[in-house]
N, C-alpha and C positions, 0 to 999 in steps of 0.2 A: 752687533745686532743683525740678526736675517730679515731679509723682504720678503715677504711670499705673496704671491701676486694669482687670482683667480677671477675667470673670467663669466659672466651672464649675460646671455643673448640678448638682443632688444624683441619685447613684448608686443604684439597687434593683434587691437580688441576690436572685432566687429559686431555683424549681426549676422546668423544661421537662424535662418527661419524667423523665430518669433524670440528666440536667447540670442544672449550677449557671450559671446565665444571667443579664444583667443588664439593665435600660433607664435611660433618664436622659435629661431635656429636652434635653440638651447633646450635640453629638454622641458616640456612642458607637462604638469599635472592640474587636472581640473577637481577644484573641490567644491564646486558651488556654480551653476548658470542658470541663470531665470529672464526675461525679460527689460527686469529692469536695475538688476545687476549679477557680478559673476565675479567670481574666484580663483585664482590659479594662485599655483606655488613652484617655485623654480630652487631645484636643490645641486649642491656641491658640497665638497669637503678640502679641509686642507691636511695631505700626511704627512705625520709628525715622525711617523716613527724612526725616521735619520737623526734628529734630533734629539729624541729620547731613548734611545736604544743604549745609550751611556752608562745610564742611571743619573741622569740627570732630570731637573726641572727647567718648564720650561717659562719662563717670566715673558708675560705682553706688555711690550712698550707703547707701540701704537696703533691703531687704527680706521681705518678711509675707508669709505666709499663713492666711489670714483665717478660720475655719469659726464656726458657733454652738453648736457642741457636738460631741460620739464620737459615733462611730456608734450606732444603734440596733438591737438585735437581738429577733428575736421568736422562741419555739423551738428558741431554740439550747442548746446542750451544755457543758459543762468542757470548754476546746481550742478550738473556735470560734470563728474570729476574722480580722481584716482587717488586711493592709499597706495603706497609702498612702504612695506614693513620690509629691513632685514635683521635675521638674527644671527649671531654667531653665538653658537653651543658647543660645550665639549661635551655633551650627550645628545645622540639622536633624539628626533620627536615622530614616533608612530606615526606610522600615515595615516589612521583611522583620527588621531587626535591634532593634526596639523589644524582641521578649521575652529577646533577650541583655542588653543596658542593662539591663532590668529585674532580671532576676538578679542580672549579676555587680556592676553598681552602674554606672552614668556615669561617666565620669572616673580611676576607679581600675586601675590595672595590667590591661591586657587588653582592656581598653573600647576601643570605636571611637576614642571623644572623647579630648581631651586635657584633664587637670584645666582647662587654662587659660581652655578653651571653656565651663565650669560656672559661671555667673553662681552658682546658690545650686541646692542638693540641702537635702530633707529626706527622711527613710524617717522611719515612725511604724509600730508594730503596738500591736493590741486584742486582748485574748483573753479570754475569759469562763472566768473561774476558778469553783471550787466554794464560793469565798467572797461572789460576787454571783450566782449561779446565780438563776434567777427575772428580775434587774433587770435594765434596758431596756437601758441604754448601757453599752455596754464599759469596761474600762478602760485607759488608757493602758500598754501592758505594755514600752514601750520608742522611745527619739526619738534617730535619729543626723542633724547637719549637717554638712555640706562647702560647698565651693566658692571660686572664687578671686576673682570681684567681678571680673577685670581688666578694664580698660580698652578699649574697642574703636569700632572706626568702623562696624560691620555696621551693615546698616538693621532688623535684626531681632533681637527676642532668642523664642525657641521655650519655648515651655511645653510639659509632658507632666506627665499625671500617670496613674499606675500604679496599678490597684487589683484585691488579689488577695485576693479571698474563699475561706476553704475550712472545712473541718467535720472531724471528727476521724474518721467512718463515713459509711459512705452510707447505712447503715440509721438513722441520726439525724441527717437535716439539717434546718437550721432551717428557718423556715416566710418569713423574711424576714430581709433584712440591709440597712439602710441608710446609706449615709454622706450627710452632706449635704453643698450645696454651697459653694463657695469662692470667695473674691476674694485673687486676686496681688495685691499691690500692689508695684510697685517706683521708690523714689526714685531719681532722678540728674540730672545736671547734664552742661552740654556748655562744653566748656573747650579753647582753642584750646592747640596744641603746637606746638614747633618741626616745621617745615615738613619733616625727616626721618624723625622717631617718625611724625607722621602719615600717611606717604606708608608706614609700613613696618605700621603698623596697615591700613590700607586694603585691601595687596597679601595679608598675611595672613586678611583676613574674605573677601576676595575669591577664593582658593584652597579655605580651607574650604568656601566657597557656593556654587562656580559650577554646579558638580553635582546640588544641592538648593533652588532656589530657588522651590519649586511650593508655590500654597495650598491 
């Protein structure tokens, strides 16, 4: 089994002006800021193509994602609080259509994607309740997983991750919101197939990707 190991910046949600804005070492894109929440989405990939250039598949074992703690919040309220969504896809997600995915979820009924394309989904939310009011780090207020692992010959698998800051008023936003950064890590292995499956896995990533294949 391979490890492959990629890295995401740690995230810092302020206030510009009258919106809720964000920076972070890592590349940063904004898909949504208003006053009393805002959006970004932080993208990598992992190349495959050493691995499948054989004519092989490539089977997922496992995978993490890695942080060293909840977010950190400074000034915030009862209500106040962060999604982090990540996905791992073996098909890109349009940048015009990154804030639908986000929403309605990856893979699920109505999504671009087909579950089958979802190597691994985690959603996580924080919200600073009236019972740690004052204290730094959020608390975990809810973790959902998906995804199907399946099997594929793409040279790529896409990372996204989603992060939607918001506040309960906009006459009381925090003074600061940070999450920190992460490591993907994903196990797998590349394991030959009859010379059928693999020709039908290929035609498949190939369909899904020809359209999206830009860094």
């Amino acid at each position: 089994m391979k490890l492959l190991v990629k890295g995401l910046g740690q995230v810092v949600f302020g206030v510009t002006g009258p919106n809720i804005t964000a920076q972070s070492s890592s590349k940063l894109k904004q898909l949504a800021s208003f006053p009393t929440y805002a959006i970004y989405s932080q993208e990598a990939y992992f190349d495959l193509a050493g691995m499948t250039l054989q004519e092989k598949t490539l089977f997922f074992e496992t995978v993490s994602i890695q942080t060293a703690h909840n977010p950190a919040i400074g000034g915030g309220h009862t209500g106040d609080g962060i999604i982090e969504q990540v996905v791992l896809t073996t098909t890109p997600i349009a940048e015009d259509r990154q804030l639908f995915e986000f929403i309605l979820g990856a893979g699920l009924p109505g999504s671009d994607l087909d579950w089958s394309q979802i190597v691994y989904y985690r959603n996580r939310t924080f919200t600073q309740t009236a019972d740690i009011a004052g204290f730094t780090y959020l608390p975990t207020n809810s973790q959902n997983n998906m995804g199907s692992a399946y099997p594929t010959a793409s040279d790529r698998v896409y990372i996204y991750r989603f992060l939607s800051a918001s506040v309960v008023s906009q006459l009381a936003q925090f003074t600061s919101l940070t999450i920190p950064g992460c490591q993907v890590v994903l196990g797998a292995s590349v394991k030959e197939e009859p010379e059928f499956q693999y020709l039908y896995r290929l035609m498949r990533s190939y369909e899904l990707q020809q359209s999206h294949d830009e860094d």
